[in-house]
N, C-alpha and C positions, 0 to 999 in steps of 0.2 A: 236276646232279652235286653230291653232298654235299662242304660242306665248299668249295664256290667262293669264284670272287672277289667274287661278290655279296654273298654269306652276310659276307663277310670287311668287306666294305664298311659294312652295317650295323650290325656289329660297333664296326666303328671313326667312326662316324658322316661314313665319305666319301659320296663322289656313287657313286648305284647307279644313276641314271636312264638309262635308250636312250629313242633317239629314235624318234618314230612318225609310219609317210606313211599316207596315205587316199589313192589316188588314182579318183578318179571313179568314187565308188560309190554305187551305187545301188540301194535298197528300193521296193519296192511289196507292198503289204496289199489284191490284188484290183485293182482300179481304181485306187484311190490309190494316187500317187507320195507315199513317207514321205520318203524321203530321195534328192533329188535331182542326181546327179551332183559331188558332192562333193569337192574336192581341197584336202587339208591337212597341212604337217608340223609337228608336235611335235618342237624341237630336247630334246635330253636336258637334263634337269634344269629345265626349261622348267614353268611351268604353263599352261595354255590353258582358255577358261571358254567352252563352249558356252551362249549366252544367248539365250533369246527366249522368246515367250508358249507356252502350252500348244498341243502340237498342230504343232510348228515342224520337228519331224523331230529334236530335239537327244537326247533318252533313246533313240531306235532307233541312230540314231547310236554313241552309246558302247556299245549291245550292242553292234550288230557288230565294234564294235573289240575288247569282251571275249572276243567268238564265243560269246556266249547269240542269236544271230542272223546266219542266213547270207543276206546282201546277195546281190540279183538281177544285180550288176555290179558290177566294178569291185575292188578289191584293197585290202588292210591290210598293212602290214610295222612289224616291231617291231626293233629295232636293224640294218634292213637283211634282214630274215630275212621272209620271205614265210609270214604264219599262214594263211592263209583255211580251209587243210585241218584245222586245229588245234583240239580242244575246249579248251575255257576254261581247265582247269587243264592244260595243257600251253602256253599261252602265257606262264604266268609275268605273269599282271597280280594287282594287288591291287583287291578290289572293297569301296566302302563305300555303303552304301543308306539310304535316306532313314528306313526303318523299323529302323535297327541289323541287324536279322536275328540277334541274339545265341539261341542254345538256353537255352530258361529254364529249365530241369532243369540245366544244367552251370554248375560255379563260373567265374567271370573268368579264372581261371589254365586253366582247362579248355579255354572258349571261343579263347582267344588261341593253346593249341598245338592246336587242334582241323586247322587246314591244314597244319599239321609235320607231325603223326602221321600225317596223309593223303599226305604226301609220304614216308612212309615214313623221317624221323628217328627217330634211336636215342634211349632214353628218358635216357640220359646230354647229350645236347644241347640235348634240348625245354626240361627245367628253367632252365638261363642263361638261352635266349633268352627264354623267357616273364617272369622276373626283368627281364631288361634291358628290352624291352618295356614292362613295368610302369613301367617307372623312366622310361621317355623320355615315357609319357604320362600322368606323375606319379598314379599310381593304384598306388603300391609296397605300400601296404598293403591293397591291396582284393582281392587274391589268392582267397583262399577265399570271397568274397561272390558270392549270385546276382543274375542281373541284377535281377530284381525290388526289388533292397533298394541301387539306385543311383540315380541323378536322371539326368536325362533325359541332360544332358553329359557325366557318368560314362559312361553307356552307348555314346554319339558316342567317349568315347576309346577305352574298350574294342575298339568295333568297326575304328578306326583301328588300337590294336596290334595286332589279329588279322593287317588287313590289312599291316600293315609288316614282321609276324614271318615271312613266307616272304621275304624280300629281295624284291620285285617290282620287276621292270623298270619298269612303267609301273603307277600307284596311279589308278584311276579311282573317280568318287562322283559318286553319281548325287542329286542334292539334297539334301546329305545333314547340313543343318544348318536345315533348313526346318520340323520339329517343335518347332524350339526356340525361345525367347521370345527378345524381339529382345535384350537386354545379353546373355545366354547366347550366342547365335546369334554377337555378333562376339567375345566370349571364345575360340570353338571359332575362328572364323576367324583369328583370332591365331594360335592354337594348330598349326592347320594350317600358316597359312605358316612356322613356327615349326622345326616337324618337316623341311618341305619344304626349307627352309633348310637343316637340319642333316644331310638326308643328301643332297641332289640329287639326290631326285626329280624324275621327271617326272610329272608329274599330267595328268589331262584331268578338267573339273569340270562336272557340268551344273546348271545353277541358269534360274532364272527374276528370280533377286535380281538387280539391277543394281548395287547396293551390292557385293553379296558379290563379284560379278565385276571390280566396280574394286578393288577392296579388295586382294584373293588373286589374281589370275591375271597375268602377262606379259602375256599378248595375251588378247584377248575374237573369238570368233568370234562376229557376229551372223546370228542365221538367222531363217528365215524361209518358209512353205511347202516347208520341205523343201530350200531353197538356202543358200549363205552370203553375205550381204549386204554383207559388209565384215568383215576380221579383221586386227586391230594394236593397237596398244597402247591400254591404258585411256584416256590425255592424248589418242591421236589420236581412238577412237572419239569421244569424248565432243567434243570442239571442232573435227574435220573429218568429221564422219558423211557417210556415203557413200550416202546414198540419205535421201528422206523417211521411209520408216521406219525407219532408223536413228535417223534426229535425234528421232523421235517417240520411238520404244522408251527410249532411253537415256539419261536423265535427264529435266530438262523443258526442255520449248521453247515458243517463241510462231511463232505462221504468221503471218504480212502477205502479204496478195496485193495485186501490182500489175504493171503492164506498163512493160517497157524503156522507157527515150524513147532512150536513146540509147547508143553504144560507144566511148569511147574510148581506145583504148592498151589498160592493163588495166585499167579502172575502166570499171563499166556504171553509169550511172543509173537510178533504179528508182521511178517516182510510183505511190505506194501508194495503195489504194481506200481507207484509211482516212485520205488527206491527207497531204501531206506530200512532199519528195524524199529518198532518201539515196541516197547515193553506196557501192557495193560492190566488190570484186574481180570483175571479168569472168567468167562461165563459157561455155566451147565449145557452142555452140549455141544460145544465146541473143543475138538480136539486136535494132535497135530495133523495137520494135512487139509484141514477144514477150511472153507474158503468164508471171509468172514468180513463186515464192515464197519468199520469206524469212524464213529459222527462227534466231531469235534465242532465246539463252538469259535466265534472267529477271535474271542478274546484269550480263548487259550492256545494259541498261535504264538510262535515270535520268530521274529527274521533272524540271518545270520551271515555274516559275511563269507564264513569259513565250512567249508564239513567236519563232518563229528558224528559221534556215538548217536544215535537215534533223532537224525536228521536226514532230510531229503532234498532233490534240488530242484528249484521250483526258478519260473521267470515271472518277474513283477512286469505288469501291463499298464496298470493306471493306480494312481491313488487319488481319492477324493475326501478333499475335510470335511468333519460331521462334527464340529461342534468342537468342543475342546478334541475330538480323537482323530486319528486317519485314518480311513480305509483301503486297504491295499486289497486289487485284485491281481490275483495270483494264477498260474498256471504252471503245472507237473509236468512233468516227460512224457507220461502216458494220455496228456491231454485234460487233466482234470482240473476243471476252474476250483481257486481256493479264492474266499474272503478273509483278511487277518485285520484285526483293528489292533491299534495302539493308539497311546498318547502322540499328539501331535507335536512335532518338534521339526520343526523347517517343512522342508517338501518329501523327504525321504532318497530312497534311490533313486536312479535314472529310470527311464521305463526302456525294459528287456534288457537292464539289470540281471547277471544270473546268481542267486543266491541261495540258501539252504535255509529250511520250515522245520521247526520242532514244536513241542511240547513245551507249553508255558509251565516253569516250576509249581507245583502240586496242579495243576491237569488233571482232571477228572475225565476222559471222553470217554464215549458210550463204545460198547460193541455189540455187536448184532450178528446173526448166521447171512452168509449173505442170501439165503431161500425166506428171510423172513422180509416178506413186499407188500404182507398185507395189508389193504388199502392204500397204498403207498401207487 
């Protein structure tokens, strides 16, 4: 309805966002399952980053949430309101794509009220909104320019106020800062949470960036053949991943394999094939004799000149500086590459150096059974 409290919300830079459930929905393309029984809600205002490698079910996914695709099971609701019957511009989503999709024949101010006019606004209201528009994604002067004569970012905001100009419930973007060089790339990412901030949106984001999904989203859904493998926040994904391939996909990690020796209370013991004891937080189903894996990040690492209590002996191969830190690549007795980073301070060791790896004071690393490969 023209003239809502939506419309009035973007106006006034409030919260326009509804919330969205998926509940157990599922695709298939033939044979293949795309998207796997799936169950997720987007609270309003909320952003949510579908993340995983190519191929994971994450882009079929946010069609069908657009309804550019009708899922073989299973249901979508948009503020409570059941779409699945519903073609795409009657859901009231905003859509941003990886290739802009801007019309190269129409000016910026053209392209931006192009979904008004199609909603059938009066030519007295298009003009504001495209104006304010302009204004929120600081492009006030670029009005009369065609896309061809913007940079790549110009064109990312354009195609965001296009999407912002119809007040949309829910703003979906489907990769949509992945063409752009990487200082660009987190300028738009600012920029997005920037916008999402100022009106309370809800967004759903599909990317393959791990950066970009700790960076901009609430929560990160990780998927995975088509399943969701773990979804909460950026801090949890990242330092309690829920499966080995979470811990793989989502930053970096190092593997240790070795077997229990022992359980007690909550702290299991854990003799590494690469030498060494450490002591871990217990997990359900692992017992003594169990062969088992631990995914350490490379910050939780530290060198040591000497052996000691829950240490192992590892040869330093190269270290490379990243910025204020170094990175040391490592290598165990049993062959196993380690990454450790530390603050940088000279060059470090020699390389093939022999030294001993532990556990950075309060260390949190993961463990895992080592029969859990799923997707992995």
């Amino acid at each position: 309805m023209l003239g809502s409290v939506r419309d009035a919300a973007i106006e006034a830079g409030t919260s326009a966002g509804k919330p969205v459930d998926v509940e157990g929905v599922l695709h298939r393309y033939g044979a293949m399952t795309a998207v796997d029984r799936v169950t997720l809600s987007v609270g309003a205002g909320e952003v949510l980053a579908l993340l995983g490698p190519s191929g994971c079910g994450k882009t079929t996914l946010l069609r069908i949430i657009g309804g550019f695709v009708r899922q073989s099971a299973g249901s979508v609701r948009i503020d409570g309101r059941l779409v699945d019957d519903l073609p795409p511009n009657r859901r009231n989503v905003g859509i941003v794509f990886q290739s802009y999709a801007l019309f190269p024949h129409m000016s910026v101010a053209e392209n931006v009220a192009y979904g008004l006019k199609a909603r059938g606004w009066a030519r007295a209201r298009v003009a504001p909104r495209v104006a304010r528009m302009l204004e929120v994604v600081r492009l006030a002067g670029f009005a009369d320019r065609l896309p061809r004569q913007l940079s790549g970012g110009q064109q990312q905001r354009v195609a965001l106020a296009r999407a912002l100009a119809v007040g949309p419930s829910v703003l979906l973007l489907d990769e949509p800062f992945s063409a752009l060089d990487k200082g660009l790339r987190l300028d738009m990412q600012i920029e997005l949470k920037r916008l999402q901030q100022q009106f309370g949106l809800t967004a759903i984001l599909v990317t393959h960036d791990q950066d970009e999904a700790m960076s901009v989203a609430d929560r990160i859904a990780v998927m995975n053949r088509g399943r969701v493998e773990q979804c909460d926040s950026p801090v949890a994904v990242y330092d309690r991943p829920a499966s080995l391939f979470v811990s793989g996909f989502v930053g970096t990690s190092n593997r240790l394999a070795g077997r229990i020796t022992a359980v007690e209370g909550a702290e299991a013991g854990l003799a590494l094939d690469a030498g060494g004891t450490v002591v871990l937080p217990a997990v359900a189903g692992l017992s003594g004799g169990s062969r088992a894996i631990m995914v350490v990040r490379p910050e939780q690492l530290v060198l040591s000149d000497r052996e000691g209590p829950g240490r192992w002996p590892v040869t330093r191969r190269l270290s490379v500086p990243l910025g204020p830190d170094l990175v040391h690549d490592l290598e165990t007795t049993d062959g196993t590459a380690l990454k450790l980073v530390e603050r940088r301070a000279g060059g470090g060791p020699p390389a093939g150096a022999a030294l001993w790896c532990g556990l950075a004071p309060g260390a949190e690393p993961s463990l895992f059974a080592a029969t859990d490969h799923t997707g992995d």
